[in-house]
KEZA-853129 format. One line per 10 residues: number of its first residue (from 1); for each residue x, y, z of C-alpha. Coordinates in nm, 2 decimals. Each point is the difference from the previous one (the first is absolute). Layout:
BEGIN
NUM> X/Y/Z  ...
***
This chain:
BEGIN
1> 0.45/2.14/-0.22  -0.06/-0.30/-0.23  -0.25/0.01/-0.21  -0.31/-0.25/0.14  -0.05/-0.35/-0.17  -0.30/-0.09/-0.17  -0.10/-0.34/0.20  -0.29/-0.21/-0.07  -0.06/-0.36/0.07  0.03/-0.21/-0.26
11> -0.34/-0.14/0.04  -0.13/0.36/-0.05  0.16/0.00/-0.32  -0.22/-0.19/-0.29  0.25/0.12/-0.28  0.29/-0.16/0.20  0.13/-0.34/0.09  0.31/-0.17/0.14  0.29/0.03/-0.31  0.07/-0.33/-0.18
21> 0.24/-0.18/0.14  -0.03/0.12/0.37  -0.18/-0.16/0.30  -0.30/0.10/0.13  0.06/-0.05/0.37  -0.28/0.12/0.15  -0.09/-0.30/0.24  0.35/-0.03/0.08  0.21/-0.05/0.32  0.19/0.26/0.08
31> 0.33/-0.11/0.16  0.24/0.22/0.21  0.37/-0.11/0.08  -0.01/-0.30/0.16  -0.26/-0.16/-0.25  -0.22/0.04/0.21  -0.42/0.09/-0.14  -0.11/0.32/0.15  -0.28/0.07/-0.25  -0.16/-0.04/-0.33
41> -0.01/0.24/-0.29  -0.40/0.14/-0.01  0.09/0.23/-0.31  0.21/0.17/-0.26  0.07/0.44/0.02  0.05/0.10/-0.34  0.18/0.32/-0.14  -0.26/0.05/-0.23  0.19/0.27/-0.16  0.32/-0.23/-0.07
51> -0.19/-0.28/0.02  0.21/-0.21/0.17  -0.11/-0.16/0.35  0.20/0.20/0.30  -0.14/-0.15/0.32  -0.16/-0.34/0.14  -0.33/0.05/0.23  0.05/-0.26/0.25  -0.14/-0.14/0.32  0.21/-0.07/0.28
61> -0.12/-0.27/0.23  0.10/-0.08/0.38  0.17/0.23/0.26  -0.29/0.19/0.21  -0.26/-0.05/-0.34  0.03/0.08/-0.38  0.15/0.29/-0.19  -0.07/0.13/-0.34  0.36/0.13/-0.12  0.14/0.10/-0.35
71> 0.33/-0.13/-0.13  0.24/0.12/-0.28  0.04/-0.25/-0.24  0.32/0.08/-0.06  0.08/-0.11/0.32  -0.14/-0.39/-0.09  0.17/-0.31/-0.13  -0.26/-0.22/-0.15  -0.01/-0.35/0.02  -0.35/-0.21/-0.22
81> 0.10/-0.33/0.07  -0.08/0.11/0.35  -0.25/0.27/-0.06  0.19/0.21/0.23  0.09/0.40/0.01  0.37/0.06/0.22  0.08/0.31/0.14  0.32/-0.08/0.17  0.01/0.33/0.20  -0.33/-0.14/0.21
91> 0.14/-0.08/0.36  -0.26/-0.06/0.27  0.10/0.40/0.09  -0.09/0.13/-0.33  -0.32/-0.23/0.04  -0.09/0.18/0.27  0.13/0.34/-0.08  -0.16/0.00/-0.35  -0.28/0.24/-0.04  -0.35/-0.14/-0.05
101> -0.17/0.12/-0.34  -0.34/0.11/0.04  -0.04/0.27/-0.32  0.00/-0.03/-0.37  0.29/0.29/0.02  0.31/-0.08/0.02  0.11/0.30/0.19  0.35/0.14/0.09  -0.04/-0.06/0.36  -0.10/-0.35/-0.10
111> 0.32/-0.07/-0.21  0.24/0.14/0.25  -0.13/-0.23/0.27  0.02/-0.34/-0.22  0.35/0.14/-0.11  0.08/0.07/0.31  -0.12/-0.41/0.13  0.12/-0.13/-0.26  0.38/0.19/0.03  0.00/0.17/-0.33
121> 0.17/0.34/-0.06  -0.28/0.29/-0.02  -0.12/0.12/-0.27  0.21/0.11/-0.32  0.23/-0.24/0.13  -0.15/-0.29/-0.21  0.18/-0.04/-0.30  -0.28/0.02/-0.26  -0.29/-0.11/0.19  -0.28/0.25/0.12
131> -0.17/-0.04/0.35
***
């Protein structure tokens, strides 16, 4: 069993702040594979313990009505020109398979359904990145 992650929002953290030289993109669009914006970043999950931000609270808009989800940032190309997260793996089926988050827990049941919408391998699987 992995050990659990230490998660906090970033706005929870006073002592913290986005590392020089990186975006903040909470605000932004987040894009799936056809370019398309299905959301906006609300906030940042930190890995207090390493920390290092591991996941983007975001709100998905449209199909039957909007969905709080989590994504792994290492699954997002950023682009600040247009203030916009892609996650190339979001089809309109991962859309609508993708779990909605509704916990400050990131819990394992959690992580195997957005690995499983998202097609990633399960768990210890991930070369070097915890879910």
């Amino acid at each position: 069993m992995e050990p659990a992650i230490n998660l906090r929002r970033l706005r929870d953290l006073p002592d913290f702040e986005v590392a020089d030289g990186y975006p903040d993109v909470r605000g932004w669009a987040v894009r799936g594979a056809l370019g398309t914006a299905l959301g906006t970043v609300s906030e940042l999950l930190v890995d207090a313990d390493a920390e290092q931000v591991r996941y983007l609270d975001a709100q998905f808009v449209g199909g039957p009505g909007p969905k709080r989800v989590l994504l792994p940032l290492h699954l997002a190309s950023l682009d600040a020109e247009a203030r916009s997260v892609f996650i190339p793996s979001l089809t309109a089926a991962a859309v609508a398979a993708y779990p909605a988050y509704a916990e400050e827990l990131l819990t394992p049941a959690y992580a195997a359904a957005m690995r499983q919408a998202l097609g990633e391998a399960p768990a210890g699987e991930v070369a070097g990145e915890p879910l």
